[in-house]
C-alpha positions in Angstrom: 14.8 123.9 86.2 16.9 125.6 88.9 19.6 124.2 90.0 20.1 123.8 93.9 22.5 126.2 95.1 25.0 124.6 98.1 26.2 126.6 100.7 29.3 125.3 102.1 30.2 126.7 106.2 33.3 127.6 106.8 34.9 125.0 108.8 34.4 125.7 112.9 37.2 127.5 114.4 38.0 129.4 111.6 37.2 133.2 111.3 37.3 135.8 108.3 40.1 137.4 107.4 39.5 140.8 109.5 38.4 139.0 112.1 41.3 137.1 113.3 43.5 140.3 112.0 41.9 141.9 114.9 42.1 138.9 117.4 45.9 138.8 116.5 46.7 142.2 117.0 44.8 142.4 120.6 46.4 139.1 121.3 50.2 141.2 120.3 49.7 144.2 122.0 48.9 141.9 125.2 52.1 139.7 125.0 54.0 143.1 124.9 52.4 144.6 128.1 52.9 141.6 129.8 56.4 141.4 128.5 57.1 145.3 129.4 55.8 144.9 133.0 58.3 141.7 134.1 61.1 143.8 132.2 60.3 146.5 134.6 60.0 144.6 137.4 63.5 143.1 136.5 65.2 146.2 136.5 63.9 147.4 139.7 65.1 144.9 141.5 68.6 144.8 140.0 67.9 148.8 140.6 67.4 148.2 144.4 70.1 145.2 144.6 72.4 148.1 143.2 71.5 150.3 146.0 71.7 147.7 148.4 75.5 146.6 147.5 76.5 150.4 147.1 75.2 150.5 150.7 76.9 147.6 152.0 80.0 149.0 150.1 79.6 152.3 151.9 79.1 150.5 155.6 82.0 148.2 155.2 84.2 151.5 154.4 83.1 152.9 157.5 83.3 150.0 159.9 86.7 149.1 158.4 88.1 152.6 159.2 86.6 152.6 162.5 88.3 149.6 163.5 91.8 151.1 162.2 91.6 154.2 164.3 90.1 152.2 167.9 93.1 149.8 167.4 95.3 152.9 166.8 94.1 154.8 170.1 94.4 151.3 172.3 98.0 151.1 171.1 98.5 154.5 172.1 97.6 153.6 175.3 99.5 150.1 176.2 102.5 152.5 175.9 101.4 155.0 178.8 99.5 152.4 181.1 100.2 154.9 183.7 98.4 157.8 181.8 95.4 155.3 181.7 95.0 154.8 185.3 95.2 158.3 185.5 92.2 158.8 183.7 94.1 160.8 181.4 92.7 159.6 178.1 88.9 159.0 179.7 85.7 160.3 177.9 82.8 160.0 179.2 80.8 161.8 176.5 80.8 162.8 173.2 81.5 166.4 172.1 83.2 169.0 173.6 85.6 172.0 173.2 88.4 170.8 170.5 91.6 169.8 172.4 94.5 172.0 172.2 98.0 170.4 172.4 100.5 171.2 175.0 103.5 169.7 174.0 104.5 168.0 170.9 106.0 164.3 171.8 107.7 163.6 168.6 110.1 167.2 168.7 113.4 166.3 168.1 115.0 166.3 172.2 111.2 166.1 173.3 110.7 164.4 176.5 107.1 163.9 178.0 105.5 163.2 180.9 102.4 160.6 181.8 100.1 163.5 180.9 102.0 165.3 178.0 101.3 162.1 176.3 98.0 161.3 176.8 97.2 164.9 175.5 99.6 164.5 172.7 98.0 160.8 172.2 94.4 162.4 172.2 94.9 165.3 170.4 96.2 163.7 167.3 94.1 160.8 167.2 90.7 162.5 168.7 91.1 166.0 167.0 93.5 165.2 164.0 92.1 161.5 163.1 88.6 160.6 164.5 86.5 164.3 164.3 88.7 165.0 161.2 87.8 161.8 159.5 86.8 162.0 156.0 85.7 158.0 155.9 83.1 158.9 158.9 81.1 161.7 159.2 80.2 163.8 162.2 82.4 161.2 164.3 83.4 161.2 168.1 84.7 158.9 170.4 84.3 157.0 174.1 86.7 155.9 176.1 85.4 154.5 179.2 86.0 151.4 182.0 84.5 150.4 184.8 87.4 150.3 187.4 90.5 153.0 185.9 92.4 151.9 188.8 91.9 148.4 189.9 93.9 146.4 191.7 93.5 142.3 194.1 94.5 141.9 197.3 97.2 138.9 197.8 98.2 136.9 200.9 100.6 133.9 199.5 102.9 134.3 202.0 103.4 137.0 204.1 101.3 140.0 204.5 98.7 140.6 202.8 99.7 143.0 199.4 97.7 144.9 197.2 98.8 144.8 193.6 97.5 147.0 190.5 95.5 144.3 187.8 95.1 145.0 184.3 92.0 147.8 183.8 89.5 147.0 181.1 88.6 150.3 178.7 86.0 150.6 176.3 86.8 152.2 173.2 83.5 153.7 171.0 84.0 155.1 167.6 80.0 156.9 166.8 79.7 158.4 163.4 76.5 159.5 161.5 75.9 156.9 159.1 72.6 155.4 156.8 69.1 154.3 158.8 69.0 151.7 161.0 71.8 152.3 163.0 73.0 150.6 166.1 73.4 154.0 168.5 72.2 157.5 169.1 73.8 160.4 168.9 75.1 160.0 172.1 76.9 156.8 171.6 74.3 155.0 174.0 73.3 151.4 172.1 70.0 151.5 171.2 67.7 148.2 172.7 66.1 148.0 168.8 66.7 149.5 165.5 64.7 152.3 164.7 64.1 153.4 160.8 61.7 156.2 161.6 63.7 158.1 164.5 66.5 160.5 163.5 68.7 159.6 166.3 68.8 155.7 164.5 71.3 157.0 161.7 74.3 156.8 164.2 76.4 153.5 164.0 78.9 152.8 166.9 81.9 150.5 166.1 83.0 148.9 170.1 86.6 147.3 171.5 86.9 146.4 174.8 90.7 146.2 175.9 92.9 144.7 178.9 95.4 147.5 179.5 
């Protein structure tokens, strides 16, 4: 008599031995990728966040120093209002021939006039300081106002008398800084930042002053 033989299934859900060896090791090497792509994408951005702050650093540098050396030039210029009026420390543009000095104010017995000072004034702060400037490259200045000379008519009492006001200048620091500047090479303000034209990596740092 031959005995029945009973074949027992493996419970459902279970697999052999070298069958879920290989499920587990696809099922590893996938965890991993996954695992090595958000570490990547992790140090990219702290990569660019770097950049960004190193930037930011950089810009602050910059602005900071420009506003040092427009406070030093208006300064300058409250002591010789007269040299103001007389257009003596104007610039209408940037560039030009390097400024030669024709007297040195601070010469022991020196005495200057209106002019020697402006020209002493813009030689050390536009040649020596601004186009010298380590902090900002390729940098020039503007110095501009609307009315050098202006002056209001009065009639309290008496006559009527013409008296001199206060003039407004316009001081302009331009230096050649990262994309997406606020200027062109010119100093002229640009009506929108540009990251794909050349003349967009000029930054302009602006005072207006009552002299």
């Amino acid at each position: 008599m031959n005995e029945a033989t009973n074949k027992v299934d493996p419970p459902r859900g279970n697999c052999g031995a070298p069958r879920c060896s290989r499920q587990e090791t696809g099922t590893t090497l996938i965890e991993v990728l996954i695992t090595v792509f958000v570490v990547a994408i992790g140090l990219l951005g702290v990569a660019g966040l770097q950049a960004k702050s190193v930037s930011n650093s950089s810009d602050a540098i910059m602005y900071s120093r420009a506003a040092y050396l427009a406070s030093d030039i208006v300064e300058r210029m409250r002591n010789n209002v007269r040299g103001v009026r007389d257009q003596r420390y104007a610039r209408a543009s940037v560039g030009g021939a390097a400024l030669t000095l024709t007297k040195d104010c601070t010469a022991a017995n020196s005495v200057c006039s209106v002019s020697e000072l402006a020209n002493f004034d813009m030689y050390q702060w536009l040649q020596l300081r601004v186009r010298s400037s380590a902090e900002l490259p390729d940098s020039d200045a503007l110095i501009t106002s609307p009315d050098w000379s202006p002056t209001r008519t009065t009639s309290v009492r008496g006559p009527a008398e013409v008296v001199e006001v206060a003039t407004t200048v316009t001081v302009k620091l331009r230096w050649r800084g990262r994309l997406g500047g606020n200027c062109d090479v010119n100093g002229a303000d640009l009506t929108t930042q540009s990251y794909l034209d050349a003349d967009a990596v000029y930054k302009c740092y602006t005072v207006v002053a009552q002299l």
